[in-house]
TIKOLLUM-229371 format. One record per residue (C-alpha): residue in three letters; x, y, z. Coordinates in steps of 0.001 Angstrom, whole numbers, plus 524288, in hexadecimal, padded with zeros to 5 digits. Layout:
ALAXYZ
...
end
This chain:
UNK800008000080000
UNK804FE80C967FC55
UNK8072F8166280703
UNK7FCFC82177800CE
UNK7F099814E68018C
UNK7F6B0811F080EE8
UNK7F3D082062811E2
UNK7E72A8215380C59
UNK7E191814DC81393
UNK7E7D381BAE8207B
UNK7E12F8266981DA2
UNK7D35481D7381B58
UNK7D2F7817C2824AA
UNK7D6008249482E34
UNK7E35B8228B8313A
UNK7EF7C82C1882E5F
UNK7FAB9825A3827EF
UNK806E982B9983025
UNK8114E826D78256D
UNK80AA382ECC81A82
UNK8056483B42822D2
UNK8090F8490881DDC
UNK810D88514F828F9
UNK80AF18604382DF4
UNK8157C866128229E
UNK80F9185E2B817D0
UNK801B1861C481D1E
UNK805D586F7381EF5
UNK80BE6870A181170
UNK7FDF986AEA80C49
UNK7F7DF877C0813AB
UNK801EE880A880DE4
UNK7FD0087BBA7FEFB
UNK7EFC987DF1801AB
UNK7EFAD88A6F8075E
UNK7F89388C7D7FB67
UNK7EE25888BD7F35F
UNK7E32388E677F83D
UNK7E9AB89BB37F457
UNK7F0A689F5A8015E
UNK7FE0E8A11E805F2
UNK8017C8970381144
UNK80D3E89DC0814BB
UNK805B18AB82818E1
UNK802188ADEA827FD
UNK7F5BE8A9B98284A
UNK7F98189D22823B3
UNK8074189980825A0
UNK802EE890E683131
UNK7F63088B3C82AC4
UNK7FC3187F94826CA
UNK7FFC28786A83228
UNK7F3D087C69838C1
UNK7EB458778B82E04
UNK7F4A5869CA82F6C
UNK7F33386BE483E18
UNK7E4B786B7383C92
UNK7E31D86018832EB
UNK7EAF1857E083B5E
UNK7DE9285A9A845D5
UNK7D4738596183B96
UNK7D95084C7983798
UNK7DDFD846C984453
UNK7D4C183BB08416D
UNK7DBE28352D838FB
UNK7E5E9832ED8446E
UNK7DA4D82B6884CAC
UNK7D5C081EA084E37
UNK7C59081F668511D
UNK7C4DD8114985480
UNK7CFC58129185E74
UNK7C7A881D65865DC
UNK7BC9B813EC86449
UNK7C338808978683A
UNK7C2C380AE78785E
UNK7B402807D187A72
UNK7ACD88048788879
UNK7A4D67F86C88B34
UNK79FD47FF378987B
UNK7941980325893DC
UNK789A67FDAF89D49
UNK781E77F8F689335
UNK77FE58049F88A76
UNK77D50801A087CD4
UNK774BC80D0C8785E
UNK77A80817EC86F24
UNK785398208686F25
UNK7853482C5C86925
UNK78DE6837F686841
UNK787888440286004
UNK78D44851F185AD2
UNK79B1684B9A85B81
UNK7A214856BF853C5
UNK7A8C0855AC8480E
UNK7B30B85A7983EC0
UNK7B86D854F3831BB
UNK7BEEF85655826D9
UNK7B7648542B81955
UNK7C09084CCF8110E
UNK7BC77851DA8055D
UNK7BFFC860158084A
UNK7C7C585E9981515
UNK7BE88867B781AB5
UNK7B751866BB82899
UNK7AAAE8607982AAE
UNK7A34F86360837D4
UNK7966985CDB83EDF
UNK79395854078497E
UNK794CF843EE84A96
UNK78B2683C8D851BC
UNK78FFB82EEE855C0
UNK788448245785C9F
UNK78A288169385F08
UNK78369809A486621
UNK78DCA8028D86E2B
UNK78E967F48286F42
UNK793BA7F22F87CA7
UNK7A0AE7FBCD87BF8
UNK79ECE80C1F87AEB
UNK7A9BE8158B876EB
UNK7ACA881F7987C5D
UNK7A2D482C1A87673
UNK7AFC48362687660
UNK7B58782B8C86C32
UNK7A91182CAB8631F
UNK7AC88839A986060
UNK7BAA88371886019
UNK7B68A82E76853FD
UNK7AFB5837E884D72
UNK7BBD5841CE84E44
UNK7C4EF83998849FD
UNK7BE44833CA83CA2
UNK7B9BD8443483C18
UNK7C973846B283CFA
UNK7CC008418A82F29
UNK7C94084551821D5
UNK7B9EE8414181E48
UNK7AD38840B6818E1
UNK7A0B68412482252
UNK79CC6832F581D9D
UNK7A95282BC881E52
UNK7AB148347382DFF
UNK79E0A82E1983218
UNK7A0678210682D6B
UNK7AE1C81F08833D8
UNK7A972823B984249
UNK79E2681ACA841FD
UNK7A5EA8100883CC2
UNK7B20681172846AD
UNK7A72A810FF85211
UNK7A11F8047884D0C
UNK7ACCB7FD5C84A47
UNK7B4798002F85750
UNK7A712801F1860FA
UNK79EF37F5EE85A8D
UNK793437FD6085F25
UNK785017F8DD85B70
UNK7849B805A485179
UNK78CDB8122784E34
UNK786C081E8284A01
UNK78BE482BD8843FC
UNK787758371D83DBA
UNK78F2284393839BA
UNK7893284EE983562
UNK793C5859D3830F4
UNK794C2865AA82864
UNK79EEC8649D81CC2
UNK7A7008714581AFE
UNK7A99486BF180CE8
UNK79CF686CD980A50
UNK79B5F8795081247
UNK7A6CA881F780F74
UNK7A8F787CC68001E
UNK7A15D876657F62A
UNK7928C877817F905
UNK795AA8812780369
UNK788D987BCA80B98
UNK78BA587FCA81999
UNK781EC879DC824D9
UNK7805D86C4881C97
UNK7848C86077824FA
UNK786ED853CD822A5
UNK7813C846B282A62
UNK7876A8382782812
UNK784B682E4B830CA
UNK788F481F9D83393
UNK782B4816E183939
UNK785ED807D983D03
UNK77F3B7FCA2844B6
UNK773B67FEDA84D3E
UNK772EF80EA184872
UNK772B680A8183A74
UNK769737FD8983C5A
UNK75F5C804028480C
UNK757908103D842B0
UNK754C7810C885175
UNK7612F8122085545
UNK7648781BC78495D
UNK759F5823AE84D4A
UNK75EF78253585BC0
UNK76C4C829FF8583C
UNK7671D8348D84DB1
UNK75F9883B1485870
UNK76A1483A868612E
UNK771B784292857B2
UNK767B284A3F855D5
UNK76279845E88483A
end
């Protein structure tokens, strides 16, 4: 395998590939060539230190990719005197990165789940949702992979998420439609199969 389809399935699957990682200069010098472009001068005042600040900041946005979401998952509690009825965290916030356009998108997750004899702790639910948010995206693909890493690691009797955010690429270019969000939801086992069940979460969040 060469080393660039080594990097790209690191990069899949939501890992960083160390051996093949650009340093701050070479994400500096990127900064530099698109100010550059864009018609400015990067060496003026305003600017001179824009660079490593905009590296600085990527490095935050994108701290995801340094995370494993089924290793927070993976310290669960079986002392739960007997409850099995849902959990469900609402209004978790959220920022991400459309990967189309590598601009922000901003809403709210709502996570639930039904445990099957172990809970997590709730603090690591939203610990999930940052990290998959702390990588390049699209809403779909974001909703999927939290709801997915909680069912595989928790083994709950259902998993269910829905994210409702507002795209700046389709707010600040393109259509330019400002106040339009955007709901996807997953849902697996008992949420998916039991319109009952469905039903109960959706007014929990509110919907």
């Amino acid at each position: 395998m060469t080393s660039s389809s080594t990097s790209l399935e690191a990069a899949l699957n939501g890992h960083r590939d160390l051996s093949d990682t650009p340093t701050q200069a070479d994400a500096e010098a990127a900064v530099r060539t698109l100010i550059r472009w864009a018609g400015d001068d990067p060496e003026r005042e305003g600017l001179h230190d824009t660079p490593g600040r905009v590296a600085r900041a990527y490095r935050e946005f994108f701290a995801g990719y340094e995370l494993d979401p089924e290793e927070v998952l993976s310290k669960t509690f079986s002392e739960t005197e007997g409850y099995d009825e849902m959990v469900c965290l609402r209004d978790i916030d959220l920022k991400s990165h459309c990967e189309h356009h590598m601009v922000p998108f901003l809403g709210k997750a709502h996570v639930a789940y039904l445990p099957d004899r172990r809970v997590v702790g709730i603090s690591k639910l939203a610990r999930v949702v940052d990290i998959f948010s702390r990588r390049l995206q699209i809403q779909e693909k974001l909703t999927v992979q939290i709801a997915d890493a909680i069912d595989k690691v928790l083994r709950p009797r259902g998993v269910a998420v829905v994210i409702e955010a507002e795209h700046q690429c389709m707010t600040m270019r393109g259509v330019r439609k400002p106040g339009t969000f955007t709901v996807t939801s997953r849902m697996t086992g008992a949420f998916r199969s039991d319109p009952s069940t469905r039903k109960e979460f959706l007014a929990m969040i509110g919907r």
